[in-house]
TIMI-2910 file (N, C-alpha, C, CB; in pm, 1 decimal, decimal comma, always signed):
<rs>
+----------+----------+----------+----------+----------+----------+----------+----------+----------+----------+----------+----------+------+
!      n_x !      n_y !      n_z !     ca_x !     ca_y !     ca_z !      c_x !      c_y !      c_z !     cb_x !     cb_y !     cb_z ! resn !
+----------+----------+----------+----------+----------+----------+----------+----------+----------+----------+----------+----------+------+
!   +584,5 !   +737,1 !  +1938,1 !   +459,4 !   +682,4 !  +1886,6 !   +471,7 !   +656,6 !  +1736,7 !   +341,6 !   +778,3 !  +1915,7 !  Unk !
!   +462,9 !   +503,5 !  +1700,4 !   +398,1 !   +484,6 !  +1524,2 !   +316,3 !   +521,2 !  +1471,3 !   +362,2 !   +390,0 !  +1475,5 !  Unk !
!   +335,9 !   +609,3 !  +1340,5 !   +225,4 !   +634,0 !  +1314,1 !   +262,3 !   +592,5 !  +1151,7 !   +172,4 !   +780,7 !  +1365,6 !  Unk !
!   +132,7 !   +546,1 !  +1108,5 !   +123,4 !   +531,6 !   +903,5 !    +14,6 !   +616,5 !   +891,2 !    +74,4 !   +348,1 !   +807,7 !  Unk !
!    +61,7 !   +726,4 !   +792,2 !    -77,3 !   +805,8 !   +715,3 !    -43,5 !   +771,5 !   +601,9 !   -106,7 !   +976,4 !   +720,9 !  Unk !
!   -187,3 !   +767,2 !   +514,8 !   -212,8 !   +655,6 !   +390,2 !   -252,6 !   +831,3 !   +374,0 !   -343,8 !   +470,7 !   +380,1 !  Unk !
!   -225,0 !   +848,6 !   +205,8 !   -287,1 !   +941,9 !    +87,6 !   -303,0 !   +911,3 !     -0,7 !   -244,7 !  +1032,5 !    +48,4 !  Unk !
!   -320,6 !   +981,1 !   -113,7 !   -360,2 !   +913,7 !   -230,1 !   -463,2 !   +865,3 !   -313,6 !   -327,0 !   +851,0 !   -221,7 !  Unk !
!   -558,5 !   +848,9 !   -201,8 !   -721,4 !   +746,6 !   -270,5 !   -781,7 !   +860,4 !   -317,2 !   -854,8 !   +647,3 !   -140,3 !  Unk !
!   -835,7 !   +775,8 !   -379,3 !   -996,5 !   +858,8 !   -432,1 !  -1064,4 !   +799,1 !   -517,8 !   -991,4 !   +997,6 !   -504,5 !  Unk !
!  -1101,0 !   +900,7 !   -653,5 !  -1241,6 !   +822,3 !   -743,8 !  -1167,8 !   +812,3 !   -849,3 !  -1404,4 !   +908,4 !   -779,9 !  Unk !
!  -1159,3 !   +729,3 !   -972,1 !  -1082,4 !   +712,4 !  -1051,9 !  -1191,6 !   +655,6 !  -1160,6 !   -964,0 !   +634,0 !  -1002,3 !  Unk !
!  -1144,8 !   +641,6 !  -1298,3 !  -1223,1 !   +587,8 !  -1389,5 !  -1142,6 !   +479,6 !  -1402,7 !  -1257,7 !   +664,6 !  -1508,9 !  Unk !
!  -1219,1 !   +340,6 !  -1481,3 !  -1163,0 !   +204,3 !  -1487,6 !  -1059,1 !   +235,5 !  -1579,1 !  -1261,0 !    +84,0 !  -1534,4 !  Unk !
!   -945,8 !   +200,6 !  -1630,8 !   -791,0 !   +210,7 !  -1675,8 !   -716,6 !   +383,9 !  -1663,0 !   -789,4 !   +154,0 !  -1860,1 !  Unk !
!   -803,6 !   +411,7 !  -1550,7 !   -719,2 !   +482,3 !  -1476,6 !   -575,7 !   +503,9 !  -1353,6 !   -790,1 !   +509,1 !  -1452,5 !  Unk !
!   -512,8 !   +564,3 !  -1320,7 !   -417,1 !   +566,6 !  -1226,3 !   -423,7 !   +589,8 !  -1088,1 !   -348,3 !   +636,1 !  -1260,4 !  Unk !
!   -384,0 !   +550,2 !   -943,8 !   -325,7 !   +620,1 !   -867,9 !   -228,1 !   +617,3 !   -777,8 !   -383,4 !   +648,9 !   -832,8 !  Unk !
!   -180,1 !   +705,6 !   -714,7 !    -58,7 !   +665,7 !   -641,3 !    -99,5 !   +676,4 !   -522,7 !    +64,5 !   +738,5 !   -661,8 !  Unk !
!    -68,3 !   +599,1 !   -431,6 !    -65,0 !   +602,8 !   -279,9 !    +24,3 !   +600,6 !   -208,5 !   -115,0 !   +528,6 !   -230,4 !  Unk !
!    +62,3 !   +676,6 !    -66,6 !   +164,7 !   +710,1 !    -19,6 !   +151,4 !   +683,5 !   +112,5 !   +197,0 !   +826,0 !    -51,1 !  Unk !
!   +239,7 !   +630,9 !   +164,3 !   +239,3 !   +634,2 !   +337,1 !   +358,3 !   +643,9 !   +399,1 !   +183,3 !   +510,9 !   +404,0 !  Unk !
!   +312,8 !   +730,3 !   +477,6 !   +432,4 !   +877,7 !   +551,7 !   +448,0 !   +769,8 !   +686,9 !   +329,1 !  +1107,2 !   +609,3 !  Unk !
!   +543,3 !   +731,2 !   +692,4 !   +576,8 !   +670,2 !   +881,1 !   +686,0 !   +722,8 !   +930,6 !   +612,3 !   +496,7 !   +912,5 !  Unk !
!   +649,3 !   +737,5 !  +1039,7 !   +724,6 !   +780,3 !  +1182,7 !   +709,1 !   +666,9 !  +1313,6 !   +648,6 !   +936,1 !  +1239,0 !  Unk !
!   +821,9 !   +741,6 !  +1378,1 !   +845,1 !   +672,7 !  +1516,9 !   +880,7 !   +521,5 !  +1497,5 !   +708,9 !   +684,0 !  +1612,3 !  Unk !
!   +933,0 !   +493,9 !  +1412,8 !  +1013,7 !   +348,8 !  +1393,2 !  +1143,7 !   +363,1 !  +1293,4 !   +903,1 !   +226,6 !  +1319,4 !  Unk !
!  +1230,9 !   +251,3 !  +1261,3 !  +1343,5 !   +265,5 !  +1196,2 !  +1281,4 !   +244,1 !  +1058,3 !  +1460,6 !   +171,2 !  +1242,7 !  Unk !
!  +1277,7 !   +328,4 !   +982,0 !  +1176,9 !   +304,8 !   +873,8 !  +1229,0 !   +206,8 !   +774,2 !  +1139,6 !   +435,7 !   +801,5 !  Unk !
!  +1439,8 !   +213,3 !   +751,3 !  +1482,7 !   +145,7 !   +688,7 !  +1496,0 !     +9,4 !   +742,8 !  +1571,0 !   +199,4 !   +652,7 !  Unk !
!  +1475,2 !    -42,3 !   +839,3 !  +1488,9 !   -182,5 !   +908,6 !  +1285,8 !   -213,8 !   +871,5 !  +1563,6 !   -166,3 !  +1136,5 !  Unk !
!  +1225,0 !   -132,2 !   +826,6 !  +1087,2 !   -191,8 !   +810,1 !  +1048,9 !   -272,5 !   +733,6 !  +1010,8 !   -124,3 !   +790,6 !  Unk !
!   +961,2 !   -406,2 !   +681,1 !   +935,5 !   -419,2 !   +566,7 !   +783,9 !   -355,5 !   +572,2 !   +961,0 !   -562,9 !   +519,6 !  Unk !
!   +797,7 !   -338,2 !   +435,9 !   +647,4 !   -216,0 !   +398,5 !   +536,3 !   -283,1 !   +325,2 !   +688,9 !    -70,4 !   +279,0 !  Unk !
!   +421,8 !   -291,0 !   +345,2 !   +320,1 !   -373,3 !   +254,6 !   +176,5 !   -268,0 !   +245,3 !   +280,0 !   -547,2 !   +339,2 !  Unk !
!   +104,3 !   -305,0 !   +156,7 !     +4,8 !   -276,7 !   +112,7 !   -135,7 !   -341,2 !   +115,6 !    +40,3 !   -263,6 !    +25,6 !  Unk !
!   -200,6 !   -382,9 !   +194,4 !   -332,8 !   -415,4 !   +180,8 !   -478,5 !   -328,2 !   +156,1 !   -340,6 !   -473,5 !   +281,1 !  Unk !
!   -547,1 !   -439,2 !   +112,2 !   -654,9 !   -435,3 !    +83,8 !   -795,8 !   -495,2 !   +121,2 !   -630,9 !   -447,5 !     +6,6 !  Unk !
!   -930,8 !   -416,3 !   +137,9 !  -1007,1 !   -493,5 !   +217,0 !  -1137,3 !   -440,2 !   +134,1 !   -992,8 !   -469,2 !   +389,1 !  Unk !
!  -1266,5 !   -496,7 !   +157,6 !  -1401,7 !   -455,7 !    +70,8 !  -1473,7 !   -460,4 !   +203,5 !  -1468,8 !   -570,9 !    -71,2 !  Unk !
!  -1571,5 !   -447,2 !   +197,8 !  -1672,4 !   -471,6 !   +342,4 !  -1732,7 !   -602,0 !   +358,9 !  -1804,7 !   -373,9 !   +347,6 !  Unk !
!  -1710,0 !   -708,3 !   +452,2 !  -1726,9 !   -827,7 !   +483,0 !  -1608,2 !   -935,1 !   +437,2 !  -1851,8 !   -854,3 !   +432,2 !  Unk !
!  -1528,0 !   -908,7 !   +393,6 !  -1428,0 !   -939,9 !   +310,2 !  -1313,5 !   -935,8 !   +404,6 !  -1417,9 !   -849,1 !   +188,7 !  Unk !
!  -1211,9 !  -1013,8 !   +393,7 !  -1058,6 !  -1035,3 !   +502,4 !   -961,3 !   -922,5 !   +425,2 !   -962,4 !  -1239,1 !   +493,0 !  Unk !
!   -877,0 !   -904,8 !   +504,5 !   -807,8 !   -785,4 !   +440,6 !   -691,5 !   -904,1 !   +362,5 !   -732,8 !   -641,6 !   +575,4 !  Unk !
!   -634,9 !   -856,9 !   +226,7 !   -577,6 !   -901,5 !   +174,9 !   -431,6 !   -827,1 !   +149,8 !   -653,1 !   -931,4 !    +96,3 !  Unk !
!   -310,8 !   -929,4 !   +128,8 !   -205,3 !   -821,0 !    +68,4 !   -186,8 !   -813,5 !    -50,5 !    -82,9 !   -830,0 !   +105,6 !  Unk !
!   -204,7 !   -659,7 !    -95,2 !   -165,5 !   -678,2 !   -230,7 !    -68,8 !   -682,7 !   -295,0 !   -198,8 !   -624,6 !   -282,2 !  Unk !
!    +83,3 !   -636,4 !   -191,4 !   +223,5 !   -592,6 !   -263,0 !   +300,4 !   -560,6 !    -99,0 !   +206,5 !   -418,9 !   -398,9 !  Unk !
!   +389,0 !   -594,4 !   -116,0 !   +524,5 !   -612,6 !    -17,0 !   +644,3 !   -557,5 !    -51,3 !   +564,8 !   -749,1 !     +1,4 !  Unk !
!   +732,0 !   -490,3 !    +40,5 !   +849,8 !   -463,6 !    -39,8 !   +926,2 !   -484,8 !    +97,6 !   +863,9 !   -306,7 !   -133,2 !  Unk !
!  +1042,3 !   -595,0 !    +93,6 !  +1145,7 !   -577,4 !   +208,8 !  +1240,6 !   -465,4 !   +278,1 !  +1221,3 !   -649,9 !   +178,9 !  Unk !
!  +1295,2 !   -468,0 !   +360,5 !  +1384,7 !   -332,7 !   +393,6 !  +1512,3 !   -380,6 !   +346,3 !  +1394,6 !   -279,2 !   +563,7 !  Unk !
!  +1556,4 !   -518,0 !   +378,0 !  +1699,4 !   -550,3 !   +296,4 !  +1740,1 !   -515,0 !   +198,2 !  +1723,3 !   -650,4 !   +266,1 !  Unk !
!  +1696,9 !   -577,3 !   +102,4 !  +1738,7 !   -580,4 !    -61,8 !  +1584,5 !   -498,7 !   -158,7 !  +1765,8 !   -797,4 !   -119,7 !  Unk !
!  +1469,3 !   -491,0 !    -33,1 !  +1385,9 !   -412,0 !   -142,2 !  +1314,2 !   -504,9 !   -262,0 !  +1491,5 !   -304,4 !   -217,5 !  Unk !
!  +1322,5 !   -645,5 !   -233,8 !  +1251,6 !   -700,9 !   -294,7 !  +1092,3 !   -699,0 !   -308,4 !  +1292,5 !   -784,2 !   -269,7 !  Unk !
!  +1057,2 !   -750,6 !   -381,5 !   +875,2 !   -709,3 !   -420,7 !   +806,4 !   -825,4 !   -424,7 !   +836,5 !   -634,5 !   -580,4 !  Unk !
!   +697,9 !   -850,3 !   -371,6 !   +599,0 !   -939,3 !   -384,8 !   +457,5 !   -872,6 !   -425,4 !   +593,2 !  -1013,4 !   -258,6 !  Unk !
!   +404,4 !   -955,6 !   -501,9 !   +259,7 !   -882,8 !   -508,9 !   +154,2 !   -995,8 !   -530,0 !   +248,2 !   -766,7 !   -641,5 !  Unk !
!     +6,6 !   -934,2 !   -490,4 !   -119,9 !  -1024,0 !   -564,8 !   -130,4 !  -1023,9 !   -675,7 !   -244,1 !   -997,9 !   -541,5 !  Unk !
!   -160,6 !  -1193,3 !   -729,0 !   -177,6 !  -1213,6 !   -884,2 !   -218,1 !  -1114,2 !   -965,5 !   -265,0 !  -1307,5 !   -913,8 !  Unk !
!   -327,4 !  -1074,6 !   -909,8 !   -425,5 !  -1010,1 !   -992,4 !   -384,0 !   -870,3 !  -1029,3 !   -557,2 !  -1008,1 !   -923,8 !  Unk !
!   -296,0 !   -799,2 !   -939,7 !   -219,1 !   -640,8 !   -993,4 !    -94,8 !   -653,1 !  -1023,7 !   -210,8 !   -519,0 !   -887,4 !  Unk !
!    -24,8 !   -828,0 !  -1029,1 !    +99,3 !   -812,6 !  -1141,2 !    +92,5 !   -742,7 !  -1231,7 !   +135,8 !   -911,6 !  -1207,2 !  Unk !
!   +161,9 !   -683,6 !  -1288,3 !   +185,3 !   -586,3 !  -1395,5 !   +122,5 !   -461,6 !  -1405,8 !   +160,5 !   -639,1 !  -1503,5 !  Unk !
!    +43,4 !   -439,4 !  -1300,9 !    -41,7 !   -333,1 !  -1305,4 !    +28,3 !   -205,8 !  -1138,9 !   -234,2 !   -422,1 !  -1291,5 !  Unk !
!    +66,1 !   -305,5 !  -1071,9 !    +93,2 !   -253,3 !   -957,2 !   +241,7 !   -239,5 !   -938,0 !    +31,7 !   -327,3 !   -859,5 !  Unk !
!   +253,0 !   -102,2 !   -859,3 !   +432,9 !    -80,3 !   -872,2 !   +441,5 !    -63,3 !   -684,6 !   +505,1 !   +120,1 !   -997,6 !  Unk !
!   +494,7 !   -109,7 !   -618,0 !   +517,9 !    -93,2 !   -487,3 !   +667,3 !    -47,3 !   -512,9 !   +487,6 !   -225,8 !   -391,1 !  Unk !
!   +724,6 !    +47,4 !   -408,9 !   +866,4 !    +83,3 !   -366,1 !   +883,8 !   +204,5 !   -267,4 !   +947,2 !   +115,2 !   -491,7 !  Unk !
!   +973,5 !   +231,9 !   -248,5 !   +992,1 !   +280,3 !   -110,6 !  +1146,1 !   +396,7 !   -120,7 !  +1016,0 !   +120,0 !     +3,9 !  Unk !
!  +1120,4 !   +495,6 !    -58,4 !  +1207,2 !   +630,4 !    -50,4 !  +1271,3 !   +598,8 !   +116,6 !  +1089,3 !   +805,6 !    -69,7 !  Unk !
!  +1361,8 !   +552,0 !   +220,0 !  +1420,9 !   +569,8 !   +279,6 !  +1433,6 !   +708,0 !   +331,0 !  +1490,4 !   +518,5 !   +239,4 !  Unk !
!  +1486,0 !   +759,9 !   +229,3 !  +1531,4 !   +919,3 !   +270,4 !  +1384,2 !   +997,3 !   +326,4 !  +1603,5 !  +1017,7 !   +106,2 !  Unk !
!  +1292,1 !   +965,5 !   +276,1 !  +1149,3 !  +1033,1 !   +326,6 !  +1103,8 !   +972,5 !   +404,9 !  +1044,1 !  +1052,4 !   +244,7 !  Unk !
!  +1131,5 !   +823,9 !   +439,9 !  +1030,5 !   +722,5 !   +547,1 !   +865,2 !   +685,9 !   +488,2 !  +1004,9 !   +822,7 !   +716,0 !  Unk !
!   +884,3 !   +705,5 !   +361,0 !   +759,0 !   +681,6 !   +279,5 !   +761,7 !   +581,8 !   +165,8 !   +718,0 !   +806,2 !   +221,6 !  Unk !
!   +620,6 !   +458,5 !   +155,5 !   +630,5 !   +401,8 !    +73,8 !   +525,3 !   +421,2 !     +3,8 !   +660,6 !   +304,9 !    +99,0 !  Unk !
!   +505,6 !   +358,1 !   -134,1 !   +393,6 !   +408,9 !   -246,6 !   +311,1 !   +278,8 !   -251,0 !   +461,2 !   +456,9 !   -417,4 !  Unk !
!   +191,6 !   +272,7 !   -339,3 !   +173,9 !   +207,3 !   -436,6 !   +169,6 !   +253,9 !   -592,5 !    +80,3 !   +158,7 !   -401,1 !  Unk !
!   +201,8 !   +252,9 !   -682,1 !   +155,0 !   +318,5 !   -810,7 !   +110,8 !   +206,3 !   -843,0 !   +248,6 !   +392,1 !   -913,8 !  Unk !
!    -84,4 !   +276,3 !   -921,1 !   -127,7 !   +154,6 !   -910,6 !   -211,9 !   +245,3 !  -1126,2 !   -254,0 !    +96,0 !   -705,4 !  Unk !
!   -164,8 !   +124,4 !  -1236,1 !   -190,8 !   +191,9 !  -1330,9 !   -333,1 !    +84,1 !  -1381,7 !    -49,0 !   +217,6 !  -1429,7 !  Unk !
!   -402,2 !   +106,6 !  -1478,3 !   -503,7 !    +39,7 !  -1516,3 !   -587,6 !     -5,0 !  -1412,0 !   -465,4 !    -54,6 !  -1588,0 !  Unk !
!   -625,8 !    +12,2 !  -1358,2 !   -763,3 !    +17,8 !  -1261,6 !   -834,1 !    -28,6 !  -1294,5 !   -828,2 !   +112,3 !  -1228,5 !  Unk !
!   -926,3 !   -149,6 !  -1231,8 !  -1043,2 !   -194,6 !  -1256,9 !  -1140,0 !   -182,3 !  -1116,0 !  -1022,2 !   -336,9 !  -1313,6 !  Unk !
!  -1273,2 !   -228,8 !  -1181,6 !  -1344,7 !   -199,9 !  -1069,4 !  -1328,9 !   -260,6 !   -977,5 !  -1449,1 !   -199,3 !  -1078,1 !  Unk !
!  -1261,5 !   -379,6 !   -934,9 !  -1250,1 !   -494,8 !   -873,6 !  -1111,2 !   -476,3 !   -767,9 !  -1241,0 !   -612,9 !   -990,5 !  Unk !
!  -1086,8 !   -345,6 !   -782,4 !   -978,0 !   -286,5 !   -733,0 !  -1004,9 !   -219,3 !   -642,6 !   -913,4 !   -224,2 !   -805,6 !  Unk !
!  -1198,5 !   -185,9 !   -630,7 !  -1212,8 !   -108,3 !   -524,8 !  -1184,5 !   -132,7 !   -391,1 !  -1311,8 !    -79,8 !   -526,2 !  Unk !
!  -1146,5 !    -91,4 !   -274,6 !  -1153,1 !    -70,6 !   -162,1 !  -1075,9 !     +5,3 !    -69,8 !  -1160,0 !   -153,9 !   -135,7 !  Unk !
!  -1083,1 !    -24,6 !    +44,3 !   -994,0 !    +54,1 !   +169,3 !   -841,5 !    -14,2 !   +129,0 !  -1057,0 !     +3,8 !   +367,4 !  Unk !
!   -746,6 !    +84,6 !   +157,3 !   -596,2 !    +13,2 !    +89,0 !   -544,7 !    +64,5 !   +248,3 !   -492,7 !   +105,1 !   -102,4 !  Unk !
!   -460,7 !    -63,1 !   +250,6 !   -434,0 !    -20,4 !   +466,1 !   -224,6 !    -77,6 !   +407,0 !   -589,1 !   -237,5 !   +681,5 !  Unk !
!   -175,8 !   +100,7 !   +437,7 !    -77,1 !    +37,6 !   +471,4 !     +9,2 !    -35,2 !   +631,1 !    -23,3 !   +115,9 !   +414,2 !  Unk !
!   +122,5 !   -157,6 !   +629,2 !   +143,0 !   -222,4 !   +685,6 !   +272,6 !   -178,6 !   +738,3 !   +118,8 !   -319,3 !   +635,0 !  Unk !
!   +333,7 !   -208,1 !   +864,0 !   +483,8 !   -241,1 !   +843,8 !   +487,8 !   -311,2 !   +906,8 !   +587,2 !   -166,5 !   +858,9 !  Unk !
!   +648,4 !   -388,7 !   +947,0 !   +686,8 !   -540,6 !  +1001,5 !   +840,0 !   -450,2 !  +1076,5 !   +720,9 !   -707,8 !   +836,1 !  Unk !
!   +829,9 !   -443,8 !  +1226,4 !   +966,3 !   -407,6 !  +1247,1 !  +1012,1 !   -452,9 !  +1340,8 !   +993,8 !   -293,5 !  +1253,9 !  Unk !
!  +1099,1 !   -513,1 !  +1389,6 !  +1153,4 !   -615,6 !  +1500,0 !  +1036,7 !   -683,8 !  +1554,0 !  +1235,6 !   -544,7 !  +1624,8 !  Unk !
!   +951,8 !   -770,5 !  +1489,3 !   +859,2 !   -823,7 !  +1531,3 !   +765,5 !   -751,4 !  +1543,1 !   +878,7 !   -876,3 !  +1616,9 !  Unk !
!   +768,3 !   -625,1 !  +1555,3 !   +608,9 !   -517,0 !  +1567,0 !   +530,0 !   -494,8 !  +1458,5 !   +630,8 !   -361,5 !  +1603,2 !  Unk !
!   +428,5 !   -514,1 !  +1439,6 !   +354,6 !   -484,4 !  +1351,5 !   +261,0 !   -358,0 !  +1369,6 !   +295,2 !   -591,7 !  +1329,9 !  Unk !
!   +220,4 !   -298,1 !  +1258,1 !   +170,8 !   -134,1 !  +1285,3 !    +78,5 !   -142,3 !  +1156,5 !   +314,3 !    +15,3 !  +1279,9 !  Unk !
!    -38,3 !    -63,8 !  +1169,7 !   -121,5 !    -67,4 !  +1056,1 !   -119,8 !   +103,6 !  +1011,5 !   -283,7 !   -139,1 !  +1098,5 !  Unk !
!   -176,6 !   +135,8 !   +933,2 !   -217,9 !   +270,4 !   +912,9 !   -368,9 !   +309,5 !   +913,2 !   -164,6 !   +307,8 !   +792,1 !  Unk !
!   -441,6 !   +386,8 !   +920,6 !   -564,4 !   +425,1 !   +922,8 !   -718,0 !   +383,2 !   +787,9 !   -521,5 !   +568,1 !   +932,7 !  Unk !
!   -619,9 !   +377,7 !   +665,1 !   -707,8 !   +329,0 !   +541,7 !   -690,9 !   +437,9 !   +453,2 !   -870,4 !   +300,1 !   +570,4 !  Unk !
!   -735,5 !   +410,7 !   +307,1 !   -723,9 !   +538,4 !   +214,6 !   -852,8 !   +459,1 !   +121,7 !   -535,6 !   +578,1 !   +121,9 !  Unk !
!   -923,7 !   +509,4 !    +82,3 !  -1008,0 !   +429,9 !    +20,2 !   -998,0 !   +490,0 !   -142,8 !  -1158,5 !   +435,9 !    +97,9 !  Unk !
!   -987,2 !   +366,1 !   -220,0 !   -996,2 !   +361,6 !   -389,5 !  -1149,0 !   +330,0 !   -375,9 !   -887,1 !   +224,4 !   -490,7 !  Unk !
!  -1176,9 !   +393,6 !   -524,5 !  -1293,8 !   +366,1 !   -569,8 !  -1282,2 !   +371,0 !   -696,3 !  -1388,2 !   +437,1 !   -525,7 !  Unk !
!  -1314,9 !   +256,4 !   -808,3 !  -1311,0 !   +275,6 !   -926,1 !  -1436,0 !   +227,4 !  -1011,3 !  -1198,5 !   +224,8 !   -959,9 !  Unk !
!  -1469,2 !   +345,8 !  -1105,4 !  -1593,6 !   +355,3 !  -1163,6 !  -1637,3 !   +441,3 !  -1255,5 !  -1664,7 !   +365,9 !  -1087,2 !  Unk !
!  -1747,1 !   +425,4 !  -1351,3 !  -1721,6 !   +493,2 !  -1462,6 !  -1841,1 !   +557,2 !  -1409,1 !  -1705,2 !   +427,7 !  -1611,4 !  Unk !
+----------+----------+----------+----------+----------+----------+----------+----------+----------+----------+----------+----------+------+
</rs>
């Protein structure tokens, strides 16, 4: 059985930090590619950051260039977001993703909230 558990969220002040983590099992974690989304309520879920299993390359949304660090531990089967300067506009449910021989798998949600 796949499973993604998301940690990490919580309440943060605006140019604040956090890191998010998601623990997977029951797939080849290094053949995965790993992503990060994001969703608000009524709103489509969006991606915010990607990282391949090949070479580990990175993609991200405009808007957390430079702010957002995606990467990934193999040896643990866990990937992050480090996410620095926070704005409010950052709030929501953060759903991690994976991509593995065609299977796709979601994780449960971790919810950010940022606010003074």
């Amino acid at each position: 059985q796949v499973q993604l558990v998301e940690s990490g969220g919580g309440l943060v002040q605006p140019g604040g930090s956090l890191r998010l983590s998601c623990a997977v099992s029951g797939l080849p974690f290094d053949r995965a590619t790993m992503s990060w989304y994001r969703q608000t309520p009524g709103k489509k879920r969006d991606l915010v950051a990607l990282i391949t299993w090949l070479d580990s390359a990175t993609t991200y949304l405009d808007s957390v260039k430079g702010r957002f660090t995606i990467s990934r531990d193999n040896a643990q089967n866990t990937v992050y977001l480090q996410m620095n300067n926070l704005k409010p506009e950052d709030t929501a449910m953060y759903y991690c993703y994976a991509v593995n021989s065609q299977k796709t798998y979601w994780g449960q949600g971790t919810q950010v909230t940022v606010s003074s």
